[in-house]
N, C-alpha and C positions, 0 to 999 in steps of 0.2 A: 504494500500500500504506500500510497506516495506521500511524504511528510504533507504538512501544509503551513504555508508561513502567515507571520500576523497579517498581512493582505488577505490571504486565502479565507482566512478563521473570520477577519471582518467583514468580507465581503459573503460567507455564510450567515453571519449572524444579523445581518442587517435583510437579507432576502429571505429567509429559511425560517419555520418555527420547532419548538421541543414538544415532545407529544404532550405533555403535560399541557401546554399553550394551544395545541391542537384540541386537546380534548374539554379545553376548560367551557361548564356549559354545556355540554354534553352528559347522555347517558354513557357511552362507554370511556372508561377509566384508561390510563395509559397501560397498566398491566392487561386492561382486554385487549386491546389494540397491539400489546408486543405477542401474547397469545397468538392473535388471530395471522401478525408478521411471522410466526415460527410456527405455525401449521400450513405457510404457502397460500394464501387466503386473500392476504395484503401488501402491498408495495413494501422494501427492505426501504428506510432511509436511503434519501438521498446523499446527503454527506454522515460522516461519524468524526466529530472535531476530536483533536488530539487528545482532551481531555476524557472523554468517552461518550459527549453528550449526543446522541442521535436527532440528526437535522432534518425536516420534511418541508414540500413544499406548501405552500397554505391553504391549497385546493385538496391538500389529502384524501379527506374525508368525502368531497363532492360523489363520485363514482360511487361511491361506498352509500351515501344518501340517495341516488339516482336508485342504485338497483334492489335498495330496502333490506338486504341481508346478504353476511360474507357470502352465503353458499348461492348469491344470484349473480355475483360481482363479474364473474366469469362470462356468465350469459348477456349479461347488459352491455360488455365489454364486446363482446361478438356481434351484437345486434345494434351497436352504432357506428362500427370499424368498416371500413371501405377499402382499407390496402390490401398491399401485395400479399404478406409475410404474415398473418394473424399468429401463427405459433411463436416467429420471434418477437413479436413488439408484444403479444404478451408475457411472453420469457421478459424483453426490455426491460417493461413495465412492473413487471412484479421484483424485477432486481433494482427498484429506483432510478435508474438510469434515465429515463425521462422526465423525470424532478430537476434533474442535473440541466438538463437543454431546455425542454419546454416553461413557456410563461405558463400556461397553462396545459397541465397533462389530462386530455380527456383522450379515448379512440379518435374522436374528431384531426385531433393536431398532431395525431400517431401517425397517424394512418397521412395525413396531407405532408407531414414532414416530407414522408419516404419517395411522396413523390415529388415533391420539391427537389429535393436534394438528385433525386434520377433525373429530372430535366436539366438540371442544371449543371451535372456532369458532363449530359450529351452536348449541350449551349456551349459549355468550353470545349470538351474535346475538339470542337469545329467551328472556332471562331471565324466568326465573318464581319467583321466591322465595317464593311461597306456597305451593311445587310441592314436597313432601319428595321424590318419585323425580327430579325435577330437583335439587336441593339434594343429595340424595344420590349419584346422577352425577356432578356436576361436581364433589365431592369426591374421590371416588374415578379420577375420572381424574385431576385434575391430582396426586392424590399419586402415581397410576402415572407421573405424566411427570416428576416432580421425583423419582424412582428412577429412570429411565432418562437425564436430564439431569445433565448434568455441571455444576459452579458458573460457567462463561464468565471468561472473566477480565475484572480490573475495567472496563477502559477499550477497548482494542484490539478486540476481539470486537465492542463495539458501536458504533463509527467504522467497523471494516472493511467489514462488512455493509450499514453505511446504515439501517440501521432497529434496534432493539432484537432481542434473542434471545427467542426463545420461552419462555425462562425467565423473563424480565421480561413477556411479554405473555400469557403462559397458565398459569403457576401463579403469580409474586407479584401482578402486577395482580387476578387474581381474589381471592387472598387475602388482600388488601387491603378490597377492592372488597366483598365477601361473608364479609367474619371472622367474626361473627355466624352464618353458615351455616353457614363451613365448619368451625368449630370443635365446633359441634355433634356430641354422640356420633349415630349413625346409628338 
């Protein structure tokens, strides 16, 4: 697991809440909820700060309110998803990993990422800058992906994963890379 430095830990602690904060107000208790996380039920924390404190995102519970009980989560989770890959962005999903990226993690923004992220692979691997409906595309999508992309924190996010986030590789690299384009009014 990848250290995380007081950047890291601040910029968790300012975006991310502790189940206790999740649950306050609620009927279930942060011991049902770590329960229901350790029978595969419920998303694992998205971070785990150095100290041991377990970090979620603040939509946690939404899915879990949608489908009325753990044992529905699964099927509510199927019955709004649209992607490619249901088995893995439910795997994703139940390992926190979309807390990590998503502003908001519902099927909805699961499922839209994946194809975000697949257009916009294809859009670079065969750049055309000459191309206004190409220039205007890859505009448009990466600004859909930088709303649906959460800011990664500075450091840990991109040591943990071993590669850069998709935030670094598909909206700032492009808009970098094409400012000149994408800056253009459409």
């Amino acid at each position: 697991m990848a250290t995380m430095t007081d950047a890291d830990v601040a910029y968790v602690r300012a975006n991310y809440v502790t189940l206790g904060e999740l649950c306050a107000g609620r009927a279930e208790t942060p011991v049902d909820v770590t329960a229901l996380i350790d029978q595969g039920l419920l998303p694992r924390p998205s971070y785990v700060l150095p100290d041991g404190t377990a970090m979620f995102p603040r939509d946690y519970l939404d899915l879990l309110d949608d489908a009325g009980a753990p044992e529905r989560l699964r099927a509510e989770f199927e019955r709004r998803y649209s992607g490619a890959d249901i088995e893995e962005d439910w795997a994703g999903y139940l390992s926190g990993l979309f807390g990590v990226c998503l502003r908001e993690v519902t099927p909805e923004t699961i499922a839209r990422k994946g194809e975000l992220v697949e257009r916009l692979e294809e859009l670079l691997a065969e750049p055309r800058r000459d191309d206004a409906a190409w220039c205007g595309e890859l505009r448009a999508k990466v600004d859909e992906l930088d709303e649906l992309e959460r800011p990664f924190s500075p450091h840990h996010d991109r040591i943990q994963f071993g590669r850069p986030p998709t935030r670094d590789t598909l909206i700032a690299a492009p808009r970098e890379r094409y400012r000149e384009l994408l800056t253009q009014e459409a």
